[in-house]
N, C-alpha and C positions, 0 to 999 in steps of 0.2 A: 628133503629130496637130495641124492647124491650128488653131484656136479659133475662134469667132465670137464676135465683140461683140453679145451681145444688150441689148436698149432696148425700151420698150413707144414710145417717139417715133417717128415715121418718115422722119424726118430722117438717122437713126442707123441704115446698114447694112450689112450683111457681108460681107466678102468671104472665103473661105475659099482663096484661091488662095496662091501664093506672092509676089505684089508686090501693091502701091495701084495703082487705077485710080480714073478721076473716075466716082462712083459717084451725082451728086446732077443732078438737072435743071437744065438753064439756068434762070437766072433764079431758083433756087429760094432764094436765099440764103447758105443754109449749108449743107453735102454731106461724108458723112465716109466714109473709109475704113479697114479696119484690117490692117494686117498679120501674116502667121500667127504673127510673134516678139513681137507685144502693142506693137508699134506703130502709135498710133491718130493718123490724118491730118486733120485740119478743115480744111476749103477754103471760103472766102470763095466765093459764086459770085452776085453782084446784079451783070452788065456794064455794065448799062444804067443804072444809078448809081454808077458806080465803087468797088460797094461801099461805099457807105454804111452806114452804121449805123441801120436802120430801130426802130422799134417792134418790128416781127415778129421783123428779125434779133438784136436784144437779147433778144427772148424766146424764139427757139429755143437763142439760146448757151448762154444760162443752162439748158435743158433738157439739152442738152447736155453740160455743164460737171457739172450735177447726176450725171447717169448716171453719168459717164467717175470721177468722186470714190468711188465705192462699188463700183467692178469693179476687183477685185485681182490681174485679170489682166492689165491694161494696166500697161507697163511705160513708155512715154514718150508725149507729145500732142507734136504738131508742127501746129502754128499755119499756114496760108498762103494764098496767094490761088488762083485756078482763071479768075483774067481776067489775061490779058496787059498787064504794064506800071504792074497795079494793086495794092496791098496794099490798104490799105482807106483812103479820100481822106476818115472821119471822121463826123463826124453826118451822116445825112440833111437837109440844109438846105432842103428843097422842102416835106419832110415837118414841117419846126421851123420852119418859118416861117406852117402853116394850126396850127400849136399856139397853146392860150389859155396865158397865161403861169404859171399854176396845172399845167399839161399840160407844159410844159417843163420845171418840177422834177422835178415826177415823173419825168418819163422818162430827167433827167439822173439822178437817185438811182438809177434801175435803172438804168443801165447800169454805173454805179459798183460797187454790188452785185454786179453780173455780172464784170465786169472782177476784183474781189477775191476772187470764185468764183475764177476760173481761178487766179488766182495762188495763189491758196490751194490749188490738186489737188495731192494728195501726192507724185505723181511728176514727176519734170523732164518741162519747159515748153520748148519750142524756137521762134521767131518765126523764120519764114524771109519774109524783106523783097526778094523781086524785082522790085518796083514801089513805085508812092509809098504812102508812110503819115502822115497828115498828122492833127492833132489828133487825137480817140476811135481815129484807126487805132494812130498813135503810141505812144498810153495803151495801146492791146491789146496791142502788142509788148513796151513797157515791162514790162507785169506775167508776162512768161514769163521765165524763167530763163534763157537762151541768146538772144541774137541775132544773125544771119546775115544779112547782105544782101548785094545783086550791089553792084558798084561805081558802077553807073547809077541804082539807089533815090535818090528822094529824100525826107525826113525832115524831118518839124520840127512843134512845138505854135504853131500858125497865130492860135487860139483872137484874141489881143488883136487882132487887123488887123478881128471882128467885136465888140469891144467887149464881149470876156466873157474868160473864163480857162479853162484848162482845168480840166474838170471831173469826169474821172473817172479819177483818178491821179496825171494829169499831176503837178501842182506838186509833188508830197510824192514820185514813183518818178523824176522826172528829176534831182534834187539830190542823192536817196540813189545816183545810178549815176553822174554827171560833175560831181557836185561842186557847192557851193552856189551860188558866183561866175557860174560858164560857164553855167549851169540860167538863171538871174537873166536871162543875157544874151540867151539865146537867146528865152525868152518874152518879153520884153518886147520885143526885135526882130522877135517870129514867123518868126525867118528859118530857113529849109530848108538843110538838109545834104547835100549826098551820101555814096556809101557810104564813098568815102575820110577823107571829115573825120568821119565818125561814126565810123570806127573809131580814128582820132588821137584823137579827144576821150571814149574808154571809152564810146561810147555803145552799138555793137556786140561781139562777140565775134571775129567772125572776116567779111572782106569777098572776094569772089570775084567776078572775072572776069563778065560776063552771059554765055553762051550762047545757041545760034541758036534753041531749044527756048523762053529765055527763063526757064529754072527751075534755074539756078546755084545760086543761095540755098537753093530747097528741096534738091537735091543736095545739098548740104552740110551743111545738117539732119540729111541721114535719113542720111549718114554719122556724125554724131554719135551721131545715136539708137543705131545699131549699136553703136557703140563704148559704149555705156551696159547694152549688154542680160546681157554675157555676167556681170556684177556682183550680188551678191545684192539680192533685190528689198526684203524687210524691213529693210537696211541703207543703199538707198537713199532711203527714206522716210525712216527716219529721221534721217539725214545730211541730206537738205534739211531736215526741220522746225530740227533741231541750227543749221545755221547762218540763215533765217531767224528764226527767235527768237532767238537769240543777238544778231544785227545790233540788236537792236533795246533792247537793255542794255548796264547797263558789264559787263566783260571778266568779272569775278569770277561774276555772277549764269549770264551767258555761259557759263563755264566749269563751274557748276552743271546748266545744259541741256546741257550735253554730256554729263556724266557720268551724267544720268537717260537721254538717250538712247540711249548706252552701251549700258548697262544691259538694256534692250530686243532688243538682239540677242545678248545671253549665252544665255539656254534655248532657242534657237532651232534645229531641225534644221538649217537652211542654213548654222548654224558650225559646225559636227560634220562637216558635209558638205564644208567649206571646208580643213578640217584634214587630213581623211583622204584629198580629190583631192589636195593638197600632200604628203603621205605616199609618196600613190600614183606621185605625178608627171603625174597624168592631170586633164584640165578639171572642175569642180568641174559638178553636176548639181542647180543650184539650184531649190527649190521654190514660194519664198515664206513657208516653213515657218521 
């Protein structure tokens, strides 16, 4: 039976069919859909500011992000745009420029917060980059686990060319993913990528062709995501938290979080389940459990 993602937000709605559709109003910001195998879709949708990064839109993600962290039936988030050509082009700059400078912290501190929501959801994070992602867009893709873009994306933490830094990730997730040197180089030049040099330089996971539809990068996403579903779901949780914690100690302590999260999927019906479809020879019928 298909599921519905339910949410008290109304940002956040259902689709019980068997694929995503663009479920959210023009212009509404952010629009989500979900798929009947617990793949949940977030679509950027502000055209007419190339997806910026608003006040509203930082505070529905994080609505968002909230929800999607506490339903354990969502098995993967896929990040993406719903404008042509755009992933998200960064702060609202029209909007950060009528802010009192007391009003720009705050608003950078929340998006920061928001940004480390996501990256923080238990289950794999997909950024699919069909279009440009340029400072706070960059920062969003940065904090997902997977990144996908067409070949024609263009990329890059712009942040110093306005006399500031990035500020919600940026510095601390672009050196943890291509290194401290090339990180250095790239902010302080604010220079832009495309999708081929972003996947030469580990910035991406995987780079595709664009398409005449223009959604290459999502395509390849939500093949991913597939390819993630048929795996136990309390093994995948724990496997991301395992190796986010771990990156982040030496090897030994590392090697501690692994063995506690271990641990976690030994009484679990889904390995009993796992041993006896291999028994069987037949696909395992996993629950969560």
């Amino acid at each position: 039976m298909p599921w519905a993602f339910s949410s008290p937000y109304p940002f956040i709605l259902c689709i019980n069919g068997p694929d995503w559709e663009n479920v959210g109003r023009a212009g509404s910001g952010l629009c989500a859909g979900v798929l009947n195998s617990g793949i949940v879709v977030l679509g950027l949708n502000r055209s007419h500011a190339k997806n910026a990064l608003s006040k509203n839109v930082v505070k529905m993600m994080s609505k968002a992000v909230d929800a999607l962290k506490s339903d354990k039936k969502v098995r993967t988030v896929i990040f993406r745009s719903e404008v042509p050509g755009i992933f998200c082009a960064g702060a609202d700059l029209k909007e950060r420029a009528k802010m009192h400078s007391s009003e720009v912290s705050s608003f950078v501190s929340r998006a920061r917060a928001t940004i480390n929501e996501l990256a923080n959801l238990p289950v794999p994070t997909i950024a699919a980059i069909d279009g440009t992602a340029l400072g706070g867009g960059l920062e969003l893709a940065l904090a997902c686990d997977i990144r996908v873009a067409a070949s024609s994306a263009k990329m890059g933490l712009v942040e110093t060319k306005l006399a500031i830094i990035p500020g919600a990730g940026g510095t601390q997730r672009l050196p943890r993913t291509i290194g401290v040197s090339l990180a250095k180089e790239l902010i302080f030049s604010a220079r832009i990528v495309d999708g081929e040099e972003a996947k030469s330089i580990g910035l991406i996971s995987h780079v595709v062709e664009q398409n005449e539809a223009g959604d290459a990068a999502y395509r390849r996403a939500l093949a991913l995501a597939r390819e993630f579903l048929p795996q136990g779901p309390v093994a995948m949780r724990v496997a991301k938290l395992a190796i986010n914690q771990g990156m982040e100690v030496d090897l030994v302590t590392g090697l501690a979080i692994e063995e506690a999260c271990y641990a976690q999927t030994i009484p679990t019906k889904d390995r009993i389940e796992g041993l006896i479809a291999f028994k069987e020879k037949r696909p395992p019928r996993y629950k969560g459990e």
